[in-house]
C-alpha positions in Angstrom: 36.7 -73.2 80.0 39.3 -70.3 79.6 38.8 -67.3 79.0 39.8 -65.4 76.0 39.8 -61.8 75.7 37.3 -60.2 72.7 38.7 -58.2 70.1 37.9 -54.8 69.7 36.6 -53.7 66.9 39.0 -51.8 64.9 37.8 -50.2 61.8 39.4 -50.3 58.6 41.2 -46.9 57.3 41.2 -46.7 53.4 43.1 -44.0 51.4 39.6 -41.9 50.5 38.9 -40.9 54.8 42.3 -39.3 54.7 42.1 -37.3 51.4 40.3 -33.8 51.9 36.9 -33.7 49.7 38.3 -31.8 46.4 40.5 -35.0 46.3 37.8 -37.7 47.3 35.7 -36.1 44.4 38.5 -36.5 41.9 39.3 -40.2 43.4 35.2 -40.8 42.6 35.7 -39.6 39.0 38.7 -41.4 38.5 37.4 -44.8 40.2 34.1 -44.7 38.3 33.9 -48.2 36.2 34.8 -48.2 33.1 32.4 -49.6 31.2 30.1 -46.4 31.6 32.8 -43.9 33.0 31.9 -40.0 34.3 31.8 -38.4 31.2 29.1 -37.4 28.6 25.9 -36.3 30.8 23.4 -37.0 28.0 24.6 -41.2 27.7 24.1 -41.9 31.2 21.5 -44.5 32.0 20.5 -44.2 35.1 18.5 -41.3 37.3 18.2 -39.8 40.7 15.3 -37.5 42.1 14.3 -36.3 45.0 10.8 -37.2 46.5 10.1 -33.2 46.5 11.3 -30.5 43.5 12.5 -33.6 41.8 12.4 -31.3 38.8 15.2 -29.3 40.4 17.3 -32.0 42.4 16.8 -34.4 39.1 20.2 -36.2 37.7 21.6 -38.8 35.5 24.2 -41.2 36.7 26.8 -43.9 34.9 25.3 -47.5 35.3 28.2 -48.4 38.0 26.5 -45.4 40.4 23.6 -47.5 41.5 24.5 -45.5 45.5 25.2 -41.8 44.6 27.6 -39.8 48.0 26.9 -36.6 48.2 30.1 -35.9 46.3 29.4 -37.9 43.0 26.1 -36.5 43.2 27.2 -32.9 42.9 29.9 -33.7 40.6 26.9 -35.0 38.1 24.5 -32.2 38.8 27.6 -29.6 37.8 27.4 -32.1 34.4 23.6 -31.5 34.5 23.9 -27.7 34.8 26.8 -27.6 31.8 24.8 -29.8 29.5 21.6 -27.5 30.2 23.7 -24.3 29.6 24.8 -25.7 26.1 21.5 -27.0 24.9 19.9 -24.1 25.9 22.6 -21.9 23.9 22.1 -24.3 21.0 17.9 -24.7 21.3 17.2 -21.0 21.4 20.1 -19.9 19.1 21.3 -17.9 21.6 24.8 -16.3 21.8 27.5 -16.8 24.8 26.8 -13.3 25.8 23.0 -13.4 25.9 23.3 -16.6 28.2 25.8 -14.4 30.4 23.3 -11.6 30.4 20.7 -14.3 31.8 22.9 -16.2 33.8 23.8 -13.2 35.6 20.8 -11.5 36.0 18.9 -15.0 37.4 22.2 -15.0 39.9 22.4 -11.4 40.6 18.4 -11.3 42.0 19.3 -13.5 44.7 23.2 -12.7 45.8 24.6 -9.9 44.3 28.2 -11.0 46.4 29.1 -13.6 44.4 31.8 -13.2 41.8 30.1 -13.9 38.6 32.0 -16.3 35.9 34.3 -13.9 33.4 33.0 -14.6 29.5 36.3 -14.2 27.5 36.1 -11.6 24.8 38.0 -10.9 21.7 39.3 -7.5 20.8 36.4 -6.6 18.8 34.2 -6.9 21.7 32.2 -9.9 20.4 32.0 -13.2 22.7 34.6 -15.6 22.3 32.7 -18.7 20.8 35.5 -21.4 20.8 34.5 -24.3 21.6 37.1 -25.0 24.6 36.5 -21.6 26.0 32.7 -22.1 26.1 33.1 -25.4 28.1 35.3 -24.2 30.8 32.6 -20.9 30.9 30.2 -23.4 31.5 31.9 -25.6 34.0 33.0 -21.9 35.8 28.9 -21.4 35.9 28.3 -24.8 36.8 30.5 -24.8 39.9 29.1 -21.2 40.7 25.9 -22.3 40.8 26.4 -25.4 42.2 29.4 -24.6 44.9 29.9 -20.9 45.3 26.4 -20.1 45.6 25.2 -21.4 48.9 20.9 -21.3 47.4 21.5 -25.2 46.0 22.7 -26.6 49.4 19.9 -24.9 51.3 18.1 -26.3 48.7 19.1 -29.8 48.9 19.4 -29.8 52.6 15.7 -28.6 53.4 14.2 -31.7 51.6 16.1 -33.7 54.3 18.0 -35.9 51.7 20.3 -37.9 53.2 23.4 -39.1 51.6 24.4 -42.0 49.7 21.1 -42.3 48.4 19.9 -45.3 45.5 19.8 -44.1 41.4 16.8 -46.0 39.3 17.6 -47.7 36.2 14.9 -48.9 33.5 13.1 -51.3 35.2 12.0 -48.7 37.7 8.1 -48.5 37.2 9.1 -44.2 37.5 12.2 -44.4 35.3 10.4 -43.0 32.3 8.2 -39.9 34.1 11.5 -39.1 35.4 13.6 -39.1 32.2 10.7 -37.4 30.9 10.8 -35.0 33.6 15.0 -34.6 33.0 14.4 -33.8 28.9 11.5 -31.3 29.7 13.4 -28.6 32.3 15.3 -26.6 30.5 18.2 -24.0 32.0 15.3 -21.2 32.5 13.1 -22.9 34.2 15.9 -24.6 36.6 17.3 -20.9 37.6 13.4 -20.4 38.0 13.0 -23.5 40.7 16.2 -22.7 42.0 15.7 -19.2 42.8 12.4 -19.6 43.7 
């Protein structure tokens, strides 16, 4: 018998372990599948909680994202927060500036440091309501309250969640309290869990 020597085990280096985390979050958005791409919140079909505050930690996912990392997820919950900031605007008839006003006064009560998102205003003093300027407002507020602020980290790393975790689909016996759950929490009461 001879002997041979064992291999070591090498592991394999893609592309993403080299690319700093801004870029491995844009690689996730531009790899996700495309029959159910990132893109419009609402359409997604499938969900993600946590076991606790599931009200607050609660997001959809496409139908390829059955494993979320902990950069898809936060890339979705910035879509959740964006798509609660506009149907809140729309559901209470609320102007731009009046969401501001909140925004910044829910923000303010917790870290006054933080450099609050700038709502564009016309000459005549009244809220720019364009619809492109109103979407990058809300992704500004999104990423503020998601990123900038450190409260949704602490948050998310005091229930102990550990990362990639597995999205439900339909045939999840909790998929429909959950989606439920996701239509019911509107932008006031997730500021409220938040800055609980």
């Amino acid at each position: 018998m001879t002997f041979q020597p064992t291999k070591r085990y090498r592991p394999i280096l893609r592309l993403n372990d080299l690319l700093h985390p801004i870029q491995q979050r844009e690689r996730a958005i531009e790899f996700a599948t495309l029959d159910e791409p990132i893109g419009p919140y609402p359409d997604y079909s499938r969900l993600w909680a946590s076991c606790r505050m599931p009200a607050l930690f609660l997001v959809k996912a496409p139908r390829s994202s059955t494993r979320l990392s902990e950069d898809v997820y936060l890339v979705l919950m910035k879509q959740r927060v964006n798509w609660m900031i506009q149907a809140w605007v729309q559901t209470t008839s609320s102007s731009l500036t009046e969401a501001q006003r909140m925004l910044e006064a829910k923000l303010n009560c917790f870290d006054q440091a933080i450099e609050v998102p700038f709502l564009d205003e016309d000459i005549d003093g009244q809220a720019n309501e364009r619809v492109a300027s109103s979407k990058q407002w809300r992704d500004d507020w999104a990423e503020t309250l998601i990123v900038t602020s450190d409260r949704f980290s602490e948050m998310l790393s005091l229930q102990g969640v550990k990362f990639p975790v597995q999205s439900v689909n339909k045939s999840d016996p909790e998929f429909q309290e959950l989606l439920n759950l996701h239509e019911e929490v509107d932008l006031e009461a997730w500021l409220s869990l938040l800055y609980s």
